[in-house]
C-alpha positions, 0 to 999 in steps of 0.5 A: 435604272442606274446600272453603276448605282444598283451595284453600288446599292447591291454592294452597300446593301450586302456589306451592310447585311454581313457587318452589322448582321452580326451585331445587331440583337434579332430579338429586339426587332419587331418582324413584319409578317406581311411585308414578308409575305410580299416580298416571298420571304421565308422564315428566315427573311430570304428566298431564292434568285438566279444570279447570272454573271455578265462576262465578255463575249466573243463579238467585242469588236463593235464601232464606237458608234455600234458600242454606243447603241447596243449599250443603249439598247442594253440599259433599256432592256435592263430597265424593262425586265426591272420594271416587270419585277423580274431583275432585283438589281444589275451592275457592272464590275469596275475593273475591266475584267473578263466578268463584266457585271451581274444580275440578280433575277427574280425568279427561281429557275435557271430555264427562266433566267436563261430566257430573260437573258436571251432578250438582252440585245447584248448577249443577242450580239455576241458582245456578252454571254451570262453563267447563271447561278441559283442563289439564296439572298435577302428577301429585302432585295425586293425593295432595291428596284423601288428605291433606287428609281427615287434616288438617280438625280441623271440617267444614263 
């Protein structure tokens, strides 16, 4: 999974929800009870994550080539946790800041999220640390993971 087009997504995805959330008629759409159902929506087309925030760790002092390697090994274990239907959509914040990126997990307990992000070789080596967070978003994000995969025409 494309790190940069997930967040890309994410961002479409949302600002679409809020903009055209607000103008679209409700009524005139016929809702989909047994998508809802799959994708653990509530009766209002939403459910709960955990949203961890990415943010600079204490060990940023790698090689270029050690750098190299733990992003690799980063992405992998991304694409790992997506393909188990555990992490909805992951990317990285484009200024260079202290927050370095997101992920939205598809479970409801901190304690769970805490465990996923404990298998990211990056948090393992110091280079990142996560705040996680409960968060209540669209249950639509479900579809992120199988949409984007039909999208990279290049992976990283």
């Amino acid at each position: 999974m494309s790190v940069k087009t997930s967040f890309a997504f994410l961002s479409c995805l949302l600002a679409s929800h809020l903009l055209f959330g607000q103008i679209i008629d409700h009524h005139s759409i016929t809702k989909d009870t047994a998508l809802a159902r799959q994708l653990g929506a509530d009766e209002y087309g939403m459910k709960q994550y955990v949203m961890a925030f990415l943010k600079s760790g204490p060990n940023r002092s790698l090689s270029k080539e050690e750098a190299t390697r733990l992003q690799k090994a980063h992405l992998d274990n991304i694409g790992r946790m997506a393909k188990e239907g555990k992490l909805v959509v992951a990317g990285p914040f484009m200024d260079n800041g202290e927050v370095r990126g997101i992920y939205i997990f598809n479970v409801t307990s901190l304690e769970e999220a805490k465990t996923l992000t404990e298998t990211d070789p990056a948090i393992q080596a110091g280079s990142l640390t996560m705040e996680l967070r409960p968060w209540y978003g669209s249950a639509a994000l479900m579809k992120v993971v199988e949409i984007h995969n039909s999208l990279p025409q290049k992976e990283f």
